[in-house]
TORGU-917555 format. One record per residue (C-alpha): chain; x, y, z; residue in one letter. Coordinates in nm, 2 decimals, always signed. Example, Ala and Ser with C-alpha at 12.3 -4.5 7.8 and 13.67 -1.06 7.14 Angstrom:
// TORGU-917555
{A {+1.23 -0.45 +0.78} A};
{A {+1.37 -0.11 +0.71} S};
//
This chain:
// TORGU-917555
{A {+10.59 +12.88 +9.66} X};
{A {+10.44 +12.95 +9.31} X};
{A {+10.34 +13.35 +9.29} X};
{A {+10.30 +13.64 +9.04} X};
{A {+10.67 +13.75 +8.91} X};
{A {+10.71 +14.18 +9.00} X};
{A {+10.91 +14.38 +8.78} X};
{A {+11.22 +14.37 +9.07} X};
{A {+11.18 +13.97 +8.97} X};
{A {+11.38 +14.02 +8.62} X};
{A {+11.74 +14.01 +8.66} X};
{A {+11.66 +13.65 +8.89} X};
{A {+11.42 +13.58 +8.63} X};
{A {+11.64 +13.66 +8.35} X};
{A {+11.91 +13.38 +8.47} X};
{A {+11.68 +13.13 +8.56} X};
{A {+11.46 +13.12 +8.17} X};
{A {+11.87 +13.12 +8.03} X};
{A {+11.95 +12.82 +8.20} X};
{A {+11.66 +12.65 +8.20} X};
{A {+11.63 +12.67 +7.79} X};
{A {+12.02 +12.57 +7.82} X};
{A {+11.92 +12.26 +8.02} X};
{A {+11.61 +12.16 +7.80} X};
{A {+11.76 +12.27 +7.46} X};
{A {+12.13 +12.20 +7.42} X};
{A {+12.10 +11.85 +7.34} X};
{A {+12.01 +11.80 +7.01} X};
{A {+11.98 +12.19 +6.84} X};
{A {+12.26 +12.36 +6.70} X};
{A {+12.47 +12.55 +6.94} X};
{A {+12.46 +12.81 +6.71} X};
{A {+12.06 +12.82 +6.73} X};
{A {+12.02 +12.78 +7.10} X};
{A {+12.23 +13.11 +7.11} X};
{A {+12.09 +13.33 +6.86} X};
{A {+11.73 +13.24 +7.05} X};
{A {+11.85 +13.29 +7.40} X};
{A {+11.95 +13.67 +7.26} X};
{A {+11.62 +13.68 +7.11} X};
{A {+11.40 +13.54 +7.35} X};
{A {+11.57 +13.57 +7.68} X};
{A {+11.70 +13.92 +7.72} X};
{A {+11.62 +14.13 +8.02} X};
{A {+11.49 +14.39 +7.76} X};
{A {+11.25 +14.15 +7.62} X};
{A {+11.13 +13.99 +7.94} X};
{A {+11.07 +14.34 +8.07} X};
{A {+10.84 +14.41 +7.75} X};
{A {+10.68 +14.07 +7.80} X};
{A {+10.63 +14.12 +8.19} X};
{A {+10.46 +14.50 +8.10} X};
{A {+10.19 +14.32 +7.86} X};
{A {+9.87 +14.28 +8.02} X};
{A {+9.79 +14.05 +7.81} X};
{A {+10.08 +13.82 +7.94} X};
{A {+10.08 +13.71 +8.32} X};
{A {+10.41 +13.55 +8.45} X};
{A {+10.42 +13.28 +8.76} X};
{A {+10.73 +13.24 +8.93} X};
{A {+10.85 +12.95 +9.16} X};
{A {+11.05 +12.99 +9.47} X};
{A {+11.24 +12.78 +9.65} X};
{A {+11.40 +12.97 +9.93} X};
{A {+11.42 +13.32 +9.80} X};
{A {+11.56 +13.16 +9.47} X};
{A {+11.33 +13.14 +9.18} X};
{A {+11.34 +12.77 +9.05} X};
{A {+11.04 +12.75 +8.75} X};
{A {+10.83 +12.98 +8.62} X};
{A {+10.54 +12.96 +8.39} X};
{A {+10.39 +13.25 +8.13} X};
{A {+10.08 +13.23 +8.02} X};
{A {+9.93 +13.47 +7.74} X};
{A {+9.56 +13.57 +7.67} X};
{A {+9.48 +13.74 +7.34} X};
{A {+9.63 +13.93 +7.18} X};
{A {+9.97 +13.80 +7.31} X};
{A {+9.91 +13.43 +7.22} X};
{A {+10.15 +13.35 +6.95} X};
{A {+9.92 +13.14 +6.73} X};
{A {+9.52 +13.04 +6.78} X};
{A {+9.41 +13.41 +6.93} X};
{A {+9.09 +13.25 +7.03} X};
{A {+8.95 +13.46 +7.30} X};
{A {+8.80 +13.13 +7.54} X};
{A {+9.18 +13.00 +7.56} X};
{A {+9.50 +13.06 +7.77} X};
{A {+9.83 +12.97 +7.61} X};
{A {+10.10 +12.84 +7.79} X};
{A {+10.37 +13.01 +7.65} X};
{A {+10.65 +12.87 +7.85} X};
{A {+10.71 +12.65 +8.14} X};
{A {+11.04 +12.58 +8.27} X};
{A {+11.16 +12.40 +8.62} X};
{A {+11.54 +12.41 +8.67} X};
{A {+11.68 +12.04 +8.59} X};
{A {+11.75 +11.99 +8.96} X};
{A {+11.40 +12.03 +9.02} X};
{A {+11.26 +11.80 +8.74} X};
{A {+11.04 +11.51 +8.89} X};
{A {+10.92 +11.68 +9.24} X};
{A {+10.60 +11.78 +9.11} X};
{A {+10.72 +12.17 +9.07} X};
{A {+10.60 +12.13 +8.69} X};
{A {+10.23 +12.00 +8.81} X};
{A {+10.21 +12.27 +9.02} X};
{A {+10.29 +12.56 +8.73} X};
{A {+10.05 +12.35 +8.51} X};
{A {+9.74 +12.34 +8.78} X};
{A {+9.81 +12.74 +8.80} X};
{A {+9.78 +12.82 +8.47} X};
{A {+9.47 +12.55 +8.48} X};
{A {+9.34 +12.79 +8.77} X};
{A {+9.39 +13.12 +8.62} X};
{A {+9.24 +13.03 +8.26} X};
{A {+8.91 +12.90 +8.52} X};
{A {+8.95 +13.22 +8.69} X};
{A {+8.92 +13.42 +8.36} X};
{A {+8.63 +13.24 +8.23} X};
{A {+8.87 +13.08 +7.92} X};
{A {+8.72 +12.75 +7.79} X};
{A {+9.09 +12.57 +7.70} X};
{A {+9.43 +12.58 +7.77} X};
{A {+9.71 +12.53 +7.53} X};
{A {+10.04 +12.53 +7.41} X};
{A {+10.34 +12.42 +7.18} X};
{A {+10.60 +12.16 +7.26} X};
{A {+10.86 +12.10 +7.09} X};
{A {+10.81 +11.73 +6.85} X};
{A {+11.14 +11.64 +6.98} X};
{A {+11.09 +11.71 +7.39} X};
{A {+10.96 +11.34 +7.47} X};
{A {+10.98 +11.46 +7.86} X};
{A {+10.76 +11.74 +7.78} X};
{A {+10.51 +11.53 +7.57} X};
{A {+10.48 +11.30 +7.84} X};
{A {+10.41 +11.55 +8.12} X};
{A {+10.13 +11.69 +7.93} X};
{A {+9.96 +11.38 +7.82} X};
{A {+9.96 +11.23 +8.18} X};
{A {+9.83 +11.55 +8.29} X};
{A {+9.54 +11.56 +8.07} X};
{A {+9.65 +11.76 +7.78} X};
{A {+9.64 +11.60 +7.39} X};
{A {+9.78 +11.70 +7.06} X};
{A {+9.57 +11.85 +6.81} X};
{A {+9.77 +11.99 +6.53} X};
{A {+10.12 +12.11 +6.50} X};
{A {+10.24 +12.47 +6.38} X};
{A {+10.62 +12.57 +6.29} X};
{A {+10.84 +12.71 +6.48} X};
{A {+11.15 +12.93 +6.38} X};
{A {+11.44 +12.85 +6.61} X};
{A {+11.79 +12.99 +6.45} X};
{A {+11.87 +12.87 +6.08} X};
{A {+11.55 +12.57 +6.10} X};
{A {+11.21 +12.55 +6.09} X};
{A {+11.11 +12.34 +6.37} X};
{A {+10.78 +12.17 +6.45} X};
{A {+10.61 +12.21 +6.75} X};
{A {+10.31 +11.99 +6.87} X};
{A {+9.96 +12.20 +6.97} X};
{A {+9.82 +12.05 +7.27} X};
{A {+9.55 +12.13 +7.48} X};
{A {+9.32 +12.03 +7.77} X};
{A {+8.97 +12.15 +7.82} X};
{A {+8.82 +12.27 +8.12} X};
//
């Protein structure tokens, strides 16, 4: 069951963004990097500022009463780079390893797809990582396309993430 993450949702949501950026970023980053992000990113006191901003909406997955993938999706002015008004970013979306391949990622994509149709945007996109070849994948089979790249700070590196999009 895919539904809108509540405030009581943070603690559960907390744990499962920590070790789903564990599972998708460990190999290959420095460990060093992966942990000065995860206290950056994934903090309970900065997912309860990013659940409180109206301009962000979070989706969480369930399986059981366990919460198994969840998807953020930001409108302006909380996108991080193109602030165009007619888009939805995709901020994140993670699925638990376990759950990789059962269609739970299709399923957070088609809601985002949904809710940027529902709020009259034009476009959805997002950043993926140059090296996430899974990722990449996903996106392209499901419609989406690279259109430029921007940078992306992760510990002591610059990285590059792909911009990718999909109209509607």
């Amino acid at each position: 069951m895919i539904r809108k993450a509540q405030t009581q949702d943070l603690g559960d949501l907390v744990h499962m963004a920590r070790t789903a950026f564990l599972q998708a970023f460990t190999a290959g980053n420095k460990p060093e990097n992966v942990s000065a992000y995860l206290e950056e990113a994934f903090t309970p006191s900065q997912l309860e500022t990013e659940l409180s901003n109206p301009a962000s909406t979070f989706f969480v997955a369930e399986d059981g009463d366990e919460i198994v993938g969840y998807l953020k999706v930001n409108q302006t002015p909380a996108q991080t780079d193109i602030h165009d008004p007619e888009s939805l970013e995709i901020s994140r979306l993670y699925v638990l390893e376990e759950h990789l391949g059962s269609g739970l990622g299709k399923k957070l994509l088609d809601t985002a797809i949904d809710f940027g149709k529902q709020n009259g945007k034009k476009y959805l996109w997002l950043g993926v990582w140059e090296h996430n070849a899974r990722a990449i994948r996903f996106y392209e089979k499901n419609g989406l396309r690279i259109f430029g790249s921007h940078p992306f700070p992760f510990g002591d590196e610059i990285q590059t993430d792909h911009l990718m999009r999909i109209d509607f």
